[in-house]
PyMOL Python script that loads the backbone (N, CA, C, O; Angstrom):
from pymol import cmd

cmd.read_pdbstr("""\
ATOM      1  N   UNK A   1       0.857  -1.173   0.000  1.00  0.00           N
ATOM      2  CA  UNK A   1       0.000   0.000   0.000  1.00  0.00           C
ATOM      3  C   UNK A   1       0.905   1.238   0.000  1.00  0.00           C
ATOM      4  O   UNK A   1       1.836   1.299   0.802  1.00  0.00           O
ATOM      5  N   UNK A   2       0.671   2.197  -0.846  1.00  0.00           N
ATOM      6  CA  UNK A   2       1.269   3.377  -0.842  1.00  0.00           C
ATOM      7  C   UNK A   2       0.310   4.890  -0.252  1.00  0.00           C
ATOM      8  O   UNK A   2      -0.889   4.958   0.018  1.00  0.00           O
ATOM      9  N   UNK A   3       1.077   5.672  -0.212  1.00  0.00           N
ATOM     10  CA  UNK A   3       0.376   7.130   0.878  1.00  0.00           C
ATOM     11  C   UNK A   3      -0.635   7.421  -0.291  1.00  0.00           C
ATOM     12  O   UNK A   3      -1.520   8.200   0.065  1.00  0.00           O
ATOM     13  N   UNK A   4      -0.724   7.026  -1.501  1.00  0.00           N
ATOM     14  CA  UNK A   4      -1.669   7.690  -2.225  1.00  0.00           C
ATOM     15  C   UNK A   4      -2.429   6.891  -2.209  1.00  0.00           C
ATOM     16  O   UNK A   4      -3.402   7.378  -2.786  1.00  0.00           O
ATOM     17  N   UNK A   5      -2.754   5.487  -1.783  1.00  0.00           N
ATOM     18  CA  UNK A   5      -3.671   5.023  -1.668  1.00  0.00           C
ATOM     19  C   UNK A   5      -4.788   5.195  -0.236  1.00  0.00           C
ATOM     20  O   UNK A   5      -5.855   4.626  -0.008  1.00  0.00           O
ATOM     21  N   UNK A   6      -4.270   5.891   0.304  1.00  0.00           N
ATOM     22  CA  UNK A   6      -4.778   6.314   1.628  1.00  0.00           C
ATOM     23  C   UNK A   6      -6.098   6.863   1.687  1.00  0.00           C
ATOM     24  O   UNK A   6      -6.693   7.276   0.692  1.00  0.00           O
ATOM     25  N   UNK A   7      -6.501   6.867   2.705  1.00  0.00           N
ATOM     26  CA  UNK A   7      -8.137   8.147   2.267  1.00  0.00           C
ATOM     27  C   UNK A   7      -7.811   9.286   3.245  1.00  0.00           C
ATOM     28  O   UNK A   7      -7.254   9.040   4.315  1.00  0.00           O
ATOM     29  N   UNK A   8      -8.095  10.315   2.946  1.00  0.00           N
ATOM     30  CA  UNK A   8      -7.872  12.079   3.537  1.00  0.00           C
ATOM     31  C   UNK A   8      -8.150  11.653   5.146  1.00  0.00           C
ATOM     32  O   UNK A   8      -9.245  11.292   5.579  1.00  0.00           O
ATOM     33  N   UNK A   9      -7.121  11.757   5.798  1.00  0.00           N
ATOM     34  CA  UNK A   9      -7.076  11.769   7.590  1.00  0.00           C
ATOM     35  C   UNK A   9      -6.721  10.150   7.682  1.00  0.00           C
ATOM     36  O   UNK A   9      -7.106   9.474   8.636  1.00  0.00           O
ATOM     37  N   UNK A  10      -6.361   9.896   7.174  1.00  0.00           N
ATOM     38  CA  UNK A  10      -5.651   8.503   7.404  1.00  0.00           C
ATOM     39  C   UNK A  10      -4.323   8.414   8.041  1.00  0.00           C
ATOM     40  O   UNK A  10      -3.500   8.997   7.335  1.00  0.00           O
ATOM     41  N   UNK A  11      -3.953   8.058   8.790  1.00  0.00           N
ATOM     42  CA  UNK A  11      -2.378   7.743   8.991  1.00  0.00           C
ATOM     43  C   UNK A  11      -2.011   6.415   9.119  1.00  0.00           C
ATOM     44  O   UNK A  11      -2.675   5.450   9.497  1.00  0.00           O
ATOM     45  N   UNK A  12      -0.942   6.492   8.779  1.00  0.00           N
ATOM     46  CA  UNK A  12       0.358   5.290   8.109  1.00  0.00           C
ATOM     47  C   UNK A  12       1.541   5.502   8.875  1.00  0.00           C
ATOM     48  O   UNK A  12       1.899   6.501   9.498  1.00  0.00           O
ATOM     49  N   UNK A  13       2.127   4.309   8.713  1.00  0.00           N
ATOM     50  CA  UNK A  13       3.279   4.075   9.236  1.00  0.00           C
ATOM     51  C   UNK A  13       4.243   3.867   7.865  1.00  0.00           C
ATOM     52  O   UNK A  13       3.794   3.118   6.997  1.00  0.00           O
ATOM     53  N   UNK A  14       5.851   4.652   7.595  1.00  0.00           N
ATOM     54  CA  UNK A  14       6.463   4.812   6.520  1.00  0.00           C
ATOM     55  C   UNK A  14       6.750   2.933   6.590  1.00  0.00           C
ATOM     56  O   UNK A  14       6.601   2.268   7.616  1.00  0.00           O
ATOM     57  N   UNK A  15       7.111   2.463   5.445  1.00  0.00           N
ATOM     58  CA  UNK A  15       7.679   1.330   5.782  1.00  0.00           C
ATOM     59  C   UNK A  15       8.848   1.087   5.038  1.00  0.00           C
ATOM     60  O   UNK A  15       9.642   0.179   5.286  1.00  0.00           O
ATOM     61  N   UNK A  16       8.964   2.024   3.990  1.00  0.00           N
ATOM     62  CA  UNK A  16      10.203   1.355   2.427  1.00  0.00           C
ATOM     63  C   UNK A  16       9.740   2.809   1.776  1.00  0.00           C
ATOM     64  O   UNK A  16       8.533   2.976   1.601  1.00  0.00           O
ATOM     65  N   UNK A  17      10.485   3.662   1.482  1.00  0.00           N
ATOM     66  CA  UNK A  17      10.767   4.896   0.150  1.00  0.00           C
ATOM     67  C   UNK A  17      11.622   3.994  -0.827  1.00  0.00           C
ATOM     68  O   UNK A  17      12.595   3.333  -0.465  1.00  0.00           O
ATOM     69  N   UNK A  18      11.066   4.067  -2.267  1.00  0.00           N
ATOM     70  CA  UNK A  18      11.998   3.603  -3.390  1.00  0.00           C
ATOM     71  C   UNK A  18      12.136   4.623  -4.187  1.00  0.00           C
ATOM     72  O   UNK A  18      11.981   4.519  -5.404  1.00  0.00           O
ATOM     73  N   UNK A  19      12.489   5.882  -3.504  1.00  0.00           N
ATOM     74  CA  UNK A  19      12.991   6.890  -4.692  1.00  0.00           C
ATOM     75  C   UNK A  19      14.550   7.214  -4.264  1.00  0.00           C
ATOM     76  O   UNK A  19      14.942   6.623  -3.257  1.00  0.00           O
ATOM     77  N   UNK A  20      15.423   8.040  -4.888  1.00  0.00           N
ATOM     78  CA  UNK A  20      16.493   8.519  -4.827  1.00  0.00           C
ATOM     79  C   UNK A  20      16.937   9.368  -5.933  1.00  0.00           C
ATOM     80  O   UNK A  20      16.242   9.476  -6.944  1.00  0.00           O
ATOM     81  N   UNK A  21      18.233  10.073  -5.780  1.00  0.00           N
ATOM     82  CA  UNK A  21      18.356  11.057  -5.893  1.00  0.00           C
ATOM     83  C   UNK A  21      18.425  12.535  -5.371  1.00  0.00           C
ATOM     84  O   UNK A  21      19.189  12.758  -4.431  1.00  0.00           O
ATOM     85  N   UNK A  22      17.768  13.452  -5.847  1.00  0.00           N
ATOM     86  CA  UNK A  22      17.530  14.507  -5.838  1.00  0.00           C
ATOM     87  C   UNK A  22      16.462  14.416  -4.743  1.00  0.00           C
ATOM     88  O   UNK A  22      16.764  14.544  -3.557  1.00  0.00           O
ATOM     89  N   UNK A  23      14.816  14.124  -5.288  1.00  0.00           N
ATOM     90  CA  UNK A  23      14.079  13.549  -4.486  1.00  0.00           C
ATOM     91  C   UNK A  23      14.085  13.063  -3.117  1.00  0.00           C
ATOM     92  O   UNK A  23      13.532  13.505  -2.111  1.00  0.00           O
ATOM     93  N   UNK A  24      15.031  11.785  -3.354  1.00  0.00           N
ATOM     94  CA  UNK A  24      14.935  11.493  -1.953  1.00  0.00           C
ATOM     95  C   UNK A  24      15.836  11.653  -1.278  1.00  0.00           C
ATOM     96  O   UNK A  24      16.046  10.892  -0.333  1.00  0.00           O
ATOM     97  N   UNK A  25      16.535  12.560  -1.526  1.00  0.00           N
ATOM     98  CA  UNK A  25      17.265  13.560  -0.622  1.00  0.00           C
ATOM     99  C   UNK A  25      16.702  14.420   0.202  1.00  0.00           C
ATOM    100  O   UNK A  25      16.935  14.604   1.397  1.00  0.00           O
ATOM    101  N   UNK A  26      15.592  15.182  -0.828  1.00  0.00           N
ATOM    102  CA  UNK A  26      15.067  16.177   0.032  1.00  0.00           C
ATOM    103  C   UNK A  26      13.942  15.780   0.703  1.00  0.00           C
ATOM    104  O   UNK A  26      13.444  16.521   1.552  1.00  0.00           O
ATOM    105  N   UNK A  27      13.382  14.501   0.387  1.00  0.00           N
ATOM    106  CA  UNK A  27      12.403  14.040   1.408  1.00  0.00           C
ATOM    107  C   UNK A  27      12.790  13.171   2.961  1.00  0.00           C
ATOM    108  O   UNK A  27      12.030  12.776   3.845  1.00  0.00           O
ATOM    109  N   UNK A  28      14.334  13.086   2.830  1.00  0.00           N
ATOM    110  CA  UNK A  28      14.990  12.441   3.473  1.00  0.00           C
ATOM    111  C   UNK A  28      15.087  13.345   4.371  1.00  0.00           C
ATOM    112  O   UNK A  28      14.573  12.972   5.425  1.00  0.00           O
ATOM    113  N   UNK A  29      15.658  14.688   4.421  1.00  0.00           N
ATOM    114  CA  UNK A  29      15.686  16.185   5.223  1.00  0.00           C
ATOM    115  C   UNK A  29      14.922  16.697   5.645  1.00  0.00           C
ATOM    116  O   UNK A  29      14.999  17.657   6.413  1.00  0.00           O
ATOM    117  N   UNK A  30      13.542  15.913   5.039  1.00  0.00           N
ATOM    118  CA  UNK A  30      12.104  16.794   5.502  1.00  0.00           C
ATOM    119  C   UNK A  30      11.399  15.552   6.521  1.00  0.00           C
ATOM    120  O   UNK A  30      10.296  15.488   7.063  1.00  0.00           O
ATOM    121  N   UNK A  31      12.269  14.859   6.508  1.00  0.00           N
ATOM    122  CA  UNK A  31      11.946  13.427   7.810  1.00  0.00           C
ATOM    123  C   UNK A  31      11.251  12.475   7.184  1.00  0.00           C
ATOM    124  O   UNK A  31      10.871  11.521   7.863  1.00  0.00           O
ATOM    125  N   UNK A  32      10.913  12.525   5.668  1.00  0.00           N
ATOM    126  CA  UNK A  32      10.096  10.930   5.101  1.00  0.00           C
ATOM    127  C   UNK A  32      10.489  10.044   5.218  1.00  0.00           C
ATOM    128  O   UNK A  32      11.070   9.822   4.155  1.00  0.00           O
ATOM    129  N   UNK A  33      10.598   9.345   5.766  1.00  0.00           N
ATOM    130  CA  UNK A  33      11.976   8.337   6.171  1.00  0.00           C
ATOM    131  C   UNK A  33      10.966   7.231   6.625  1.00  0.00           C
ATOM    132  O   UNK A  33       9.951   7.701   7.138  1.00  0.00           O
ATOM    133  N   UNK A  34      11.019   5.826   6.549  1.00  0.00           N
ATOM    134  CA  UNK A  34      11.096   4.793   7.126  1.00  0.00           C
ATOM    135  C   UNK A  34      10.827   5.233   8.619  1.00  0.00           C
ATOM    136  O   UNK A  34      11.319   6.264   9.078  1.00  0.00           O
ATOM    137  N   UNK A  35      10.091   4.466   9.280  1.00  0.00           N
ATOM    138  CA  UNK A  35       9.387   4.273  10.710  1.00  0.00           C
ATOM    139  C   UNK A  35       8.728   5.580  11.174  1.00  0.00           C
ATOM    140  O   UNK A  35       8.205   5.471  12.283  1.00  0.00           O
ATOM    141  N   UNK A  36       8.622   6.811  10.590  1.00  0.00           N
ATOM    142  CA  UNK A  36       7.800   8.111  10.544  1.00  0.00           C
ATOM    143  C   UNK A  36       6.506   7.465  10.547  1.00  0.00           C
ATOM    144  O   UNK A  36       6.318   6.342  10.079  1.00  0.00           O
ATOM    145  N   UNK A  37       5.533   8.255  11.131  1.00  0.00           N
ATOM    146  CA  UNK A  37       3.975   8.154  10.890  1.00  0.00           C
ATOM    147  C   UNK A  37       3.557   9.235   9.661  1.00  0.00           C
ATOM    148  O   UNK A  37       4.139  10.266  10.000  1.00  0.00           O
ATOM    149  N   UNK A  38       3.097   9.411   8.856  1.00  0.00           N
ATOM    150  CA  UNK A  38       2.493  10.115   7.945  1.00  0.00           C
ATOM    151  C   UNK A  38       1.066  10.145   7.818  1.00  0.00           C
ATOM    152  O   UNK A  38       0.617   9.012   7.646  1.00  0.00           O
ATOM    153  N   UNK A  39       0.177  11.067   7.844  1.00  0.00           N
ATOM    154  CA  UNK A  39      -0.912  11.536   7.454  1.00  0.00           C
ATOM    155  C   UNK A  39      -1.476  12.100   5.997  1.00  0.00           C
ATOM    156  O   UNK A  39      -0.852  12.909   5.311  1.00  0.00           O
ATOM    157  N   UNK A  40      -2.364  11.709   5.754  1.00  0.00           N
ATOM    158  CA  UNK A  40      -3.032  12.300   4.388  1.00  0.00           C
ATOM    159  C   UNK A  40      -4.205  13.542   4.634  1.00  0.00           C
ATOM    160  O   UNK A  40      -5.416  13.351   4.739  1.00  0.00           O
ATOM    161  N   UNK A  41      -3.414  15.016   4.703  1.00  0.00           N
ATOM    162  CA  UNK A  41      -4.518  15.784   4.826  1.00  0.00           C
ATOM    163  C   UNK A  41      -5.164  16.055   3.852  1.00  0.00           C
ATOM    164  O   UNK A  41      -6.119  16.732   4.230  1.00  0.00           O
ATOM    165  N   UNK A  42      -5.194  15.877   2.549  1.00  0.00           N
ATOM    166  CA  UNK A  42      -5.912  16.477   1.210  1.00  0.00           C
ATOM    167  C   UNK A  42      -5.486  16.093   0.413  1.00  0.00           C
ATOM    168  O   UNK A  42      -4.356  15.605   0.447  1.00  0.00           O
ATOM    169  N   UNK A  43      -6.335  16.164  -0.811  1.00  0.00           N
ATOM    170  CA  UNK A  43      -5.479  15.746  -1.963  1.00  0.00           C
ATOM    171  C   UNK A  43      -6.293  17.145  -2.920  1.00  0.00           C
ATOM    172  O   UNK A  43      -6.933  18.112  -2.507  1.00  0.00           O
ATOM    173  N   UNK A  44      -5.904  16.699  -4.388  1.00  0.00           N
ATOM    174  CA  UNK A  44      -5.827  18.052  -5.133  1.00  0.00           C
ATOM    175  C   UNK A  44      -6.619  17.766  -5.916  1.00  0.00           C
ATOM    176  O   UNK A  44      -6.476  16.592  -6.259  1.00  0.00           O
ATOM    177  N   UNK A  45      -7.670  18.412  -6.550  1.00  0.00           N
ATOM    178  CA  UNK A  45      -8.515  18.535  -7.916  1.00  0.00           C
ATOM    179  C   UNK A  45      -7.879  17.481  -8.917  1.00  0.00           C
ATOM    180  O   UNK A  45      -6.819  17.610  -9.529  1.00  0.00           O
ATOM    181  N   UNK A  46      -8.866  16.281  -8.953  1.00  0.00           N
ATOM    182  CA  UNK A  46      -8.712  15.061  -9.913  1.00  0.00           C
ATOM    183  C   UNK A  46      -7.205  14.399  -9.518  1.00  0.00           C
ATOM    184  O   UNK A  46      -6.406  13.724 -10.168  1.00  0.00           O
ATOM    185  N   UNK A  47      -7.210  14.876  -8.258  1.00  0.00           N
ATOM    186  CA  UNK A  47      -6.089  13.905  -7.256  1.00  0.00           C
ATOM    187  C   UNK A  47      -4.869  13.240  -8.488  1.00  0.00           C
ATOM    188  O   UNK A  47      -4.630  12.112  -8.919  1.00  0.00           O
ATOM    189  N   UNK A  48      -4.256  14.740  -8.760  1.00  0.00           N
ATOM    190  CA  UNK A  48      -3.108  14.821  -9.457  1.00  0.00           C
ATOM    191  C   UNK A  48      -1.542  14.672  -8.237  1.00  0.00           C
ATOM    192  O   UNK A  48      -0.475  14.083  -8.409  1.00  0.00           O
ATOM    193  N   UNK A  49      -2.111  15.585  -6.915  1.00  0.00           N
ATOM    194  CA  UNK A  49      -1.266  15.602  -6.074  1.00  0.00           C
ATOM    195  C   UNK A  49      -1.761  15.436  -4.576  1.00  0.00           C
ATOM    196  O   UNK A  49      -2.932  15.622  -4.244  1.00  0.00           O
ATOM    197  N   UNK A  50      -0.757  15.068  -3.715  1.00  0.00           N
ATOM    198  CA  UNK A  50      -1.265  14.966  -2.084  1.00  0.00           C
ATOM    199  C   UNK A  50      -0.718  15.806  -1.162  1.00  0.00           C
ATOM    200  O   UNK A  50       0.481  16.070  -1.253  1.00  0.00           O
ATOM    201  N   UNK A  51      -1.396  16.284  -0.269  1.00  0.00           N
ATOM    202  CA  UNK A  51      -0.616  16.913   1.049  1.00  0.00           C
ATOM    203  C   UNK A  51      -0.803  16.377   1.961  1.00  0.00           C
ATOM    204  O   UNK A  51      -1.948  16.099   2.317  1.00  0.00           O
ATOM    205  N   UNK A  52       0.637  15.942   2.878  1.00  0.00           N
ATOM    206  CA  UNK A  52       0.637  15.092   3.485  1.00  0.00           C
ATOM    207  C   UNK A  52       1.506  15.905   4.845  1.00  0.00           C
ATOM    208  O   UNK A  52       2.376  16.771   4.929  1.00  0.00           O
ATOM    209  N   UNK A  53       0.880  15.247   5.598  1.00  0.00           N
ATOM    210  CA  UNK A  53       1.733  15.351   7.384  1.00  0.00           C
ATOM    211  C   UNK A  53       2.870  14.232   7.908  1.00  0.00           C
ATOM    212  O   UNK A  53       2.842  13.002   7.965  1.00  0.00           O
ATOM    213  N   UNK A  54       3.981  15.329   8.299  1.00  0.00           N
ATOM    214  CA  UNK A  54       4.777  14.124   8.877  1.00  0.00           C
ATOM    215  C   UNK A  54       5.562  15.146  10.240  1.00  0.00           C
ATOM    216  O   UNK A  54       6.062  16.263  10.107  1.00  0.00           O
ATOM    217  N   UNK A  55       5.501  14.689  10.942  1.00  0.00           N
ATOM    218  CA  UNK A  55       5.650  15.079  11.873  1.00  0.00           C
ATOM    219  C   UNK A  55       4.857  16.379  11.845  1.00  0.00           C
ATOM    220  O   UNK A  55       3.635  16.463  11.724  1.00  0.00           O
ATOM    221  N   UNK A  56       6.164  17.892  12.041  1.00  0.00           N
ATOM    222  CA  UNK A  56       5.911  19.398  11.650  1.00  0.00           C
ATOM    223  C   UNK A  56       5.608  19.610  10.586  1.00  0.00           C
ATOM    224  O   UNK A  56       4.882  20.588  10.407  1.00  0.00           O
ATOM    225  N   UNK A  57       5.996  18.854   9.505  1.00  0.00           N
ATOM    226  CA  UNK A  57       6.392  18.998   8.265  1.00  0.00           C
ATOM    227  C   UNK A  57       5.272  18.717   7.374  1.00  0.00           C
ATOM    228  O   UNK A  57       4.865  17.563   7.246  1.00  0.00           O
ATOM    229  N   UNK A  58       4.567  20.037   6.535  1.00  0.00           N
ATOM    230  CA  UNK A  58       3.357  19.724   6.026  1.00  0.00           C
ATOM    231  C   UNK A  58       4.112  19.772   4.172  1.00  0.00           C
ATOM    232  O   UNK A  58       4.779  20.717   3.751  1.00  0.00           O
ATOM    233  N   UNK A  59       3.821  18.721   3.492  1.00  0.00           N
ATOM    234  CA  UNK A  59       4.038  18.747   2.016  1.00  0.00           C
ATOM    235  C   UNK A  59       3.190  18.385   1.121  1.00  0.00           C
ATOM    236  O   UNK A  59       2.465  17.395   1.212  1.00  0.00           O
ATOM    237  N   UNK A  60       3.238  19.445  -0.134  1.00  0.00           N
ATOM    238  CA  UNK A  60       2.459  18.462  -1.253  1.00  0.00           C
ATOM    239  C   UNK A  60       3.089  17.992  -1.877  1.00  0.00           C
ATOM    240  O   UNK A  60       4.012  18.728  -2.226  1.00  0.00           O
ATOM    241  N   UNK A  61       3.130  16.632  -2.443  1.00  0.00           N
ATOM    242  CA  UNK A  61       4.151  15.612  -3.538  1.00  0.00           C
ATOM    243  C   UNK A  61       2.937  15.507  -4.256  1.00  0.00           C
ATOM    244  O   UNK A  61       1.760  15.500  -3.897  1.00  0.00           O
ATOM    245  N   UNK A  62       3.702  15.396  -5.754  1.00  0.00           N
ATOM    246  CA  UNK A  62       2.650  14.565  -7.004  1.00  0.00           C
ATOM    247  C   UNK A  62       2.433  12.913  -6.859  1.00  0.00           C
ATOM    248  O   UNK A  62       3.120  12.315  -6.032  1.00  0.00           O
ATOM    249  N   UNK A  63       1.585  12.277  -7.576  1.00  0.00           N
ATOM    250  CA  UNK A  63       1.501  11.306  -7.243  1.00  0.00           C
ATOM    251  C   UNK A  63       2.341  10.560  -7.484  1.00  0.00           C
ATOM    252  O   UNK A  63       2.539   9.856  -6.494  1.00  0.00           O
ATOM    253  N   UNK A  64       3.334  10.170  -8.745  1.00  0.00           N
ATOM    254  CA  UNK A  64       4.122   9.662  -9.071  1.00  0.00           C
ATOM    255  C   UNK A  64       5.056   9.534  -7.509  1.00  0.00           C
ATOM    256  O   UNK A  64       5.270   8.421  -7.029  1.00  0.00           O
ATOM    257  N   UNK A  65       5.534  10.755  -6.858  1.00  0.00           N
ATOM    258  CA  UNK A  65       6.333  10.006  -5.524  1.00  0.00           C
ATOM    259  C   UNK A  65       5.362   9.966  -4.595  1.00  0.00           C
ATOM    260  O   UNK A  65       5.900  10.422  -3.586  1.00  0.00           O
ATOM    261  N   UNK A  66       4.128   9.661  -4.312  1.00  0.00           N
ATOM    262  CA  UNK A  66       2.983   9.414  -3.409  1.00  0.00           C
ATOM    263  C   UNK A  66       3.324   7.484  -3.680  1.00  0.00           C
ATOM    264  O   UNK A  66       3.690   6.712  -2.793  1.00  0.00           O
ATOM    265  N   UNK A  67       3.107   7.190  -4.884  1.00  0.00           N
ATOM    266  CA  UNK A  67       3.290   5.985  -5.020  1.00  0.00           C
ATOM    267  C   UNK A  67       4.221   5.187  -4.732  1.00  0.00           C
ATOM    268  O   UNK A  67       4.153   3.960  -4.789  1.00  0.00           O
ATOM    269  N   UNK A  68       5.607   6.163  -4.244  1.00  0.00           N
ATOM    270  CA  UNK A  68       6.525   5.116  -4.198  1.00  0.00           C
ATOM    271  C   UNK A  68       7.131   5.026  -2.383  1.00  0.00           C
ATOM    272  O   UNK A  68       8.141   4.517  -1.898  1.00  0.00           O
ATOM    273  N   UNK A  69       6.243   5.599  -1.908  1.00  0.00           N
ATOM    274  CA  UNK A  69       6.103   5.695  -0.460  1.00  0.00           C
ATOM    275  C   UNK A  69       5.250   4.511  -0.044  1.00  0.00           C
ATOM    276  O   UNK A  69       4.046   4.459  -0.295  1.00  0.00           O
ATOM    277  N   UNK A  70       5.732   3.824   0.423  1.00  0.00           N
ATOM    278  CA  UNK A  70       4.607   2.366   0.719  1.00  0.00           C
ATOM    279  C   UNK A  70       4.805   2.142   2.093  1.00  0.00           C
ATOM    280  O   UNK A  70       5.967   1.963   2.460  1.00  0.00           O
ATOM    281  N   UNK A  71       3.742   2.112   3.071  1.00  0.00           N
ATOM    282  CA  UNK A  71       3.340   2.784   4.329  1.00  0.00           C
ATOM    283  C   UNK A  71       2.155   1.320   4.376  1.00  0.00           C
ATOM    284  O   UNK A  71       1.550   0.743   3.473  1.00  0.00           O
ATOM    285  N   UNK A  72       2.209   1.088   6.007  1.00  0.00           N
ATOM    286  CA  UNK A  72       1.318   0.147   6.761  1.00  0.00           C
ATOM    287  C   UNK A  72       0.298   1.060   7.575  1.00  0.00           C
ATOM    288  O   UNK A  72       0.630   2.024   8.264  1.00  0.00           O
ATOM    289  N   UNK A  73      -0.861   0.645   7.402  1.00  0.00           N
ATOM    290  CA  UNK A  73      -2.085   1.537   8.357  1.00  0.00           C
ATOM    291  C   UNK A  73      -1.605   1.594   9.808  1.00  0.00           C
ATOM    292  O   UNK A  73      -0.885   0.647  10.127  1.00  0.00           O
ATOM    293  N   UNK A  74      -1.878   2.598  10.851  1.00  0.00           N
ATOM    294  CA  UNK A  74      -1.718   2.507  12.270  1.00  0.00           C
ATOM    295  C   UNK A  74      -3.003   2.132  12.580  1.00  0.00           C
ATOM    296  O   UNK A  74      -3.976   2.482  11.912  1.00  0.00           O
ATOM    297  N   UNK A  75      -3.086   1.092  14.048  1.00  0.00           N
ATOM    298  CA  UNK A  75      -3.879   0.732  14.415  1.00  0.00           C
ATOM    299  C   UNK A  75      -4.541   1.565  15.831  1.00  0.00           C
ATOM    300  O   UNK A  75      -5.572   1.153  16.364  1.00  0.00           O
TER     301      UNK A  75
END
""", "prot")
cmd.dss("prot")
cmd.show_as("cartoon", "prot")
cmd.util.cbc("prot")
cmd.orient("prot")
């Protein structure tokens, strides 16, 4: 399951990022990281993109790296 499969106020647990680079550099600095909790506050008109909570840290990513964030539901 990935963060874009989520529904709006959902939270997840990070489990595996498969991006790198550039990317996941800077999502690496902004705390997306493996064992983080993440939230889905919104998504965007014909859910092109998501804004998401992680810790302080509020972001919108497109879906393409929404998908490659693959996250376990919290119970």
């Amino acid at each position: 399951m990935s963060v874009f499969d989520l529904k709006t106020g959902e939270t997840a647990e990070i489990v595996r990022t498969e991006f790198s680079g550039g990317a996941g550099a800077r999502l690496a600095s902004l705390g997306i990281i493996a064992g983080k909790r993440v939230t889905v506050l919104a998504f965007s008109l014909f859910k092109s993109s998501v804004l998401i909570g992680c810790g302080a840290v509020r972001l919108g990513i497109r879906k393409s790296l929404a998908r490659l964030i693959e996250v376990k539901l919290c119970e």
